[in-house]
C-alpha positions, 0 to 999 in steps of 0.5 A: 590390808593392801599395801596402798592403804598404808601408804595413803596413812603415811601420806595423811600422817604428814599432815596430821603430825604439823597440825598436832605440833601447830594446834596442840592436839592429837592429830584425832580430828583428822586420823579418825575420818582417814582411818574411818574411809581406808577401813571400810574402802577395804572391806571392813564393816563400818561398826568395825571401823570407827572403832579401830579408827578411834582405838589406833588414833590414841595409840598415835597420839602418844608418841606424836605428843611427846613430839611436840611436848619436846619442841614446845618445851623449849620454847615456852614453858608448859605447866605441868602441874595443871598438865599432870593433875588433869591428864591423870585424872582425864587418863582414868576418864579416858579409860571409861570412856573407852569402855563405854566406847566399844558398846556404842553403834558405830554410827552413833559414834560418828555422829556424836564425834561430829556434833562434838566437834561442831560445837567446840568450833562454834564456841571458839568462833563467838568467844572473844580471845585475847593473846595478853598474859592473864592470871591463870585460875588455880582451883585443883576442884575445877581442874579436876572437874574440867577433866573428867569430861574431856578423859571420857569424850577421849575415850569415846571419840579417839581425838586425844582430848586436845580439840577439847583441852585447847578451849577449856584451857584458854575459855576457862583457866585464862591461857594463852593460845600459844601456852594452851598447845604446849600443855594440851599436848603434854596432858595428851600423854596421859589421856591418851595412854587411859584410852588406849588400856581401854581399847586393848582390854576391851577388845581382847576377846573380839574376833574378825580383826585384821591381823597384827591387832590388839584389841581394837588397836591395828599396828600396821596402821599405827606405825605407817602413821607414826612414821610422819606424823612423829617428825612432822610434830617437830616442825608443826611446833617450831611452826606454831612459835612463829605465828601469832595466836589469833591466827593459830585459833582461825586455823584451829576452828577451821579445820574443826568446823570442817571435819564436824561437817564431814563427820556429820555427812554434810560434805558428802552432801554438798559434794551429791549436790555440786560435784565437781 
């Protein structure tokens, strides 16, 4: 891979890194897509591509969440028995997701990852979110209930799970906005590691991937992303703990409603119709 793709990783990876401490998930929202454009812009075949993307997403996720699990820990308190529970069980989820992943057409995938996305932010932009403190529902059935789902869309999707864990955790189990970024990221620690077993397993017999791979998982990607995004969690998350909920919840529906566009095709659409 030429030299320049690296760099626009670690250029993206500023980005991504402040949106994973601010918002509470992985950052595979926008890695994915990035990823997706730099792999094919280099020659590599789109089915390829989403895959490797997916794959060294969940790899970047876990060193990025401990980021922000450590900034976020000292400010508010994270529950890490609901984050234990369900990110073991949403580990085993993720693993079979990946699985499932690799036998998927490429863009399947991209479709299905955008209309994912589309859906989460409809449903946080029609639901009314309170920042009041709530009692939290301490039901071990539908916690473990919640994660199977949100392991395996982990697995197949490479977003971490914390586009998906914010609304289940603040639409069902009653968390705060601010609460529900901590403990998303702390359970990204564990879903993320599922997938990522998943992806290098999975991928151990393939041949034609860039060098320095293992599996589905491209190193030198990883670690020209890792290189911001890592720091950039840190200031993400001290960023988060001076903005009011409500705010935090616009800016996450957003960005997915964005990026669910431009998986879905819709932005190059628009960009065909009006370009600029």
């Amino acid at each position: 891979m030429e030299i320049q793709f690296l760099f626009i990783l670690a250029a993206s990876g500023i980005l991504i890194g402040f949106v994973s401490g601010l918002l509470g998930i992985g950052g595979g929202i926008i890695m994915t897509p990035v990823q997706y454009w730099i792999y094919t812009s280099a020659g590599i075949e789109s089915d390829l591509a989403i895959k490797i993307a997916i794959a060294t997403s969940l790899a970047v996720i876990l060193p990025t969440s401990a980021s922000g699990v450590w900034q976020h820990r000292k400010k508010v308190p994270i529950n890490w028995k609901i984050a234990a529970i369900m990110g073991t069980v949403a580990a085993a989820g993720s693993y079979i997701g990946s699985t499932i992943a690799v036998l998927i057409p490429g863009n399947i995938l991209k479709i299905i990852f955008g209309i994912v996305v589309m859906l989460i932010a409809v449903r946080m932009l029609t639901m009314k979110i309170s920042d009041e403190q709530q009692p939290l529902r301490e039901n071990l059935w539908l916690w473990i209930g919640i994660a199977i789902p949100i392991g395996m869309l982990t697995g197949i999707l490479g977003i971490g799970g914390g586009a998906v864990v914010i609304p289940c955790l603040i639409l069902i189990l009653h968390f705060r906005m601010i609460n529900a970024v901590g403990t998303s990221l702390a359970m990204m620690l564990f879903t993320s590691a599922g997938g990522i077993i998943g992806y290098i397993v999975n991928g151990m017999s393939l041949t034609g991937m860039p060098a320095h791979s293992s599996g589905y998982i491209f190193w030198p990607a990883w670690l020209a992303l890792i290189i911001t995004c890592i720091p950039m969690a840190q200031v993400g998350a001290v960023m988060a703990h001076k903005t009011k909920g409500k705010l935090l919840t616009f800016i996450f529906v957003a960005l997915m409603l964005y990026i669910g566009l431009d998986m879905l095709g819709v932005i190059d659409l628009i960009a065909g119709v009006f370009p600029l």
